[in-house]
C-alpha positions as CSV (number, residue, x, y, z in Angstrom):
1,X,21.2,-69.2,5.3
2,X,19.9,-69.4,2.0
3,X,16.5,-70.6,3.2
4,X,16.4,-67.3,5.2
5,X,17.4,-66.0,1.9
6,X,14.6,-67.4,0.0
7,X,11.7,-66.6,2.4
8,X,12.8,-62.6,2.4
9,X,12.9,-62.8,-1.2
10,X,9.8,-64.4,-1.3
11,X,8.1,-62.5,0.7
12,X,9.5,-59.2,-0.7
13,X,8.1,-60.2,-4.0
14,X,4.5,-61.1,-2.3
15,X,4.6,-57.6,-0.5
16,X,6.2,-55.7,-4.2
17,X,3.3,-57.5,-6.1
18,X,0.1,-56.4,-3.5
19,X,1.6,-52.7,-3.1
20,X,1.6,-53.1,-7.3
21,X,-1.7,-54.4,-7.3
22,X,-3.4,-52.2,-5.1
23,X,-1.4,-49.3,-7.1
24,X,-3.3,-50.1,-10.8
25,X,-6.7,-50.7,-8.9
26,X,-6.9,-47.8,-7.2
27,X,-4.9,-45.4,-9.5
28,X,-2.3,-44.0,-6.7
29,X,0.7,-42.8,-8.1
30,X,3.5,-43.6,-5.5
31,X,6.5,-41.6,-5.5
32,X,9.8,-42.7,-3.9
33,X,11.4,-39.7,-2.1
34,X,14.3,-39.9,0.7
35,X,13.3,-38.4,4.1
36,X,15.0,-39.4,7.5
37,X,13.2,-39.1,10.7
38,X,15.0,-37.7,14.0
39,X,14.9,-38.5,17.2
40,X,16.7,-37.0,20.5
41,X,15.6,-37.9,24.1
42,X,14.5,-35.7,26.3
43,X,17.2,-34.9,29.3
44,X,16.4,-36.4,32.8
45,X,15.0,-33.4,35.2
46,X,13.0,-31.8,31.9
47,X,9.4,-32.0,32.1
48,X,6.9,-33.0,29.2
49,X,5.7,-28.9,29.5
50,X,9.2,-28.0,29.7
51,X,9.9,-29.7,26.5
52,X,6.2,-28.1,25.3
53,X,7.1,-24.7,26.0
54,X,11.0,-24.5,25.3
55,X,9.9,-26.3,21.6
56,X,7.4,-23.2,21.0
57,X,9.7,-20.2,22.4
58,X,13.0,-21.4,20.1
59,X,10.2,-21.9,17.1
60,X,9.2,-18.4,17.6
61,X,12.9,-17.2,17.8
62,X,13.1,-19.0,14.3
63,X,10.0,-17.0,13.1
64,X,8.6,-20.3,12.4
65,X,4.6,-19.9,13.1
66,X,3.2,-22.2,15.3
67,X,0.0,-23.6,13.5
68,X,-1.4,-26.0,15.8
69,X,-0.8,-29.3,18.1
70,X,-3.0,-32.3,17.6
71,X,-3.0,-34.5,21.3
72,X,-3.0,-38.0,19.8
73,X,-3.3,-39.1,23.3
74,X,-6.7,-38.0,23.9
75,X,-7.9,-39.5,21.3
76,X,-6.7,-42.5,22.3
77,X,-8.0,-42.2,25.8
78,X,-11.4,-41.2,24.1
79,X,-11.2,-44.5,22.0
80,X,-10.2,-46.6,24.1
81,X,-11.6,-45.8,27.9
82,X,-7.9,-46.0,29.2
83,X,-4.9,-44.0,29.8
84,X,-2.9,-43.7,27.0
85,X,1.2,-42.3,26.7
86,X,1.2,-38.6,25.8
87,X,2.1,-37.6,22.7
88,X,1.7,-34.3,20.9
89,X,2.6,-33.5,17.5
90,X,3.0,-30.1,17.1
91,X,2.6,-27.8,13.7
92,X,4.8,-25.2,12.6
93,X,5.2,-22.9,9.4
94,X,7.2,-20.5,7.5
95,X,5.1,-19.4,4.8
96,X,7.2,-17.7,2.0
97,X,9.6,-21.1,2.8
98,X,6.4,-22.9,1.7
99,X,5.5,-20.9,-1.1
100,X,8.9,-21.6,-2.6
101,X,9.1,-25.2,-1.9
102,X,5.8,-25.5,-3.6
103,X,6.7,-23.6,-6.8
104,X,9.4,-25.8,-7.3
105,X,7.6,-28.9,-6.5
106,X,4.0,-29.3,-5.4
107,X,4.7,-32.8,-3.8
108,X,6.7,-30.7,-1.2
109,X,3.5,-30.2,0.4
110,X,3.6,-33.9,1.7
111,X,6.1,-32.4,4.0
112,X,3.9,-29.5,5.2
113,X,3.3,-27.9,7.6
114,X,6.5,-28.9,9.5
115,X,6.1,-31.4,12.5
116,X,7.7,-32.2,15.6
117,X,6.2,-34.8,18.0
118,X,7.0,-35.3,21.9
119,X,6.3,-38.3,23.3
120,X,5.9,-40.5,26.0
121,X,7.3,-44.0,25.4
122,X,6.0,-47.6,26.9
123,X,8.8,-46.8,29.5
124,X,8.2,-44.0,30.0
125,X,10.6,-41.8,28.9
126,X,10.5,-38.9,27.1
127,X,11.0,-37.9,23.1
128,X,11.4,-35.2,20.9
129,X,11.1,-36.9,17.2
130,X,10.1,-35.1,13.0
131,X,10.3,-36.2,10.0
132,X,13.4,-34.2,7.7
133,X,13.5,-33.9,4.4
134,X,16.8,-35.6,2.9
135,X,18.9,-33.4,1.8
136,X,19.2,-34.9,-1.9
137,X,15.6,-33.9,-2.4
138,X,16.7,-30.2,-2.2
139,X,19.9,-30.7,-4.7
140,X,17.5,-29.8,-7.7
141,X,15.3,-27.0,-6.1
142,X,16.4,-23.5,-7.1
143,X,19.3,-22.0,-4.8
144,X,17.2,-19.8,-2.8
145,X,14.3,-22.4,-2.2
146,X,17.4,-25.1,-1.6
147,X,18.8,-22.3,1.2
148,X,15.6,-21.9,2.7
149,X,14.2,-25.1,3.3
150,X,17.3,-25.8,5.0
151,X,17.4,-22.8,7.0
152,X,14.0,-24.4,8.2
153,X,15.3,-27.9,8.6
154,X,18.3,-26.2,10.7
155,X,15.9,-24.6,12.7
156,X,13.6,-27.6,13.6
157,X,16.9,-29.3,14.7
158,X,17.7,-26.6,17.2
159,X,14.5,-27.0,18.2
160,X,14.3,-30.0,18.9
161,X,17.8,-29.9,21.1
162,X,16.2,-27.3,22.8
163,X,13.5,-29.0,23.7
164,X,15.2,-31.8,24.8
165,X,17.2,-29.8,27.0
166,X,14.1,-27.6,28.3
167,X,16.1,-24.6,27.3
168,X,14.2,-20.9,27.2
């Protein structure tokens, strides 16, 4: 056990000291911030396009904008000459949210525009998985920007359900 011990450490030192290296070299400033990532399976019977279109209808009951969908897949299949999973990570927006967010903290727009991804996984079954903001990020944002980036985080999560559930 303490072998174990002393190759983790050892090797969490090596990894500390390369990420510090590469750090001063190339002058990136790193910033530690909490985020979670979410994940809900799609339900048996709902279709990728199901998930596709209930996702975009409950977005636009949220008036979250939908800015865009990048098809990683086809890129993949361009790449590589084969069929690839599907997976599509899709773009939404609520501007004035934005706006707040980044007055109180430009690095916000790390987490910008908001995404949610469905997927295909090596079994083939079906995702619906984003990124989320932790919480404790928020604690120190104004009240109104604090209420409003969570009335957006609330509103990816119910879309997210929805699309796992193919619901209109």
């Amino acid at each position: 056990m303490n072998q174990l011990r002393f190759v983790f450490a050892l090797l969490l030192s090596l990894f500390l000291q390369t990420s510090m290296a590469a750090t001063d070299a190339q002058g990136i400033d790193y910033v530690d911030v909490g985020l979670q990532i979410a994940r809900i399976p799609v339900q048996s019977g709902v279709s990728f396009d199901d998930a596709v279109e209930s996702l975009k209808l409950r977005a636009n009951q949220h008036n979250l904008k939908f800015a865009g969908v990048s098809k990683v897949y086809k890129e993949i299949e361009s790449l590589t000459g084969k069929p690839a999973k599907r997976t599509e990570i899709f773009s939404f927006c609520d501007g004035l949210t934005a706006n707040k967010m980044l007055n109180a903290d430009p690095l916000m727009v790390a987490f910008m525009p908001c995404r949610i991804s469905i997927l295909e996984d090596a079994k083939g079954k079906l995702w619906v998985i984003s990124m989320m903001i932790d919480l404790k990020m928020l604690k120190d944002m104004p009240e109104d920007t604090r209420k409003s980036a969570e009335s957006v985080m609330a509103s990816m999560k119910d879309m997210m359900v929805a699309a796992s559930k193919g619901d209109l």
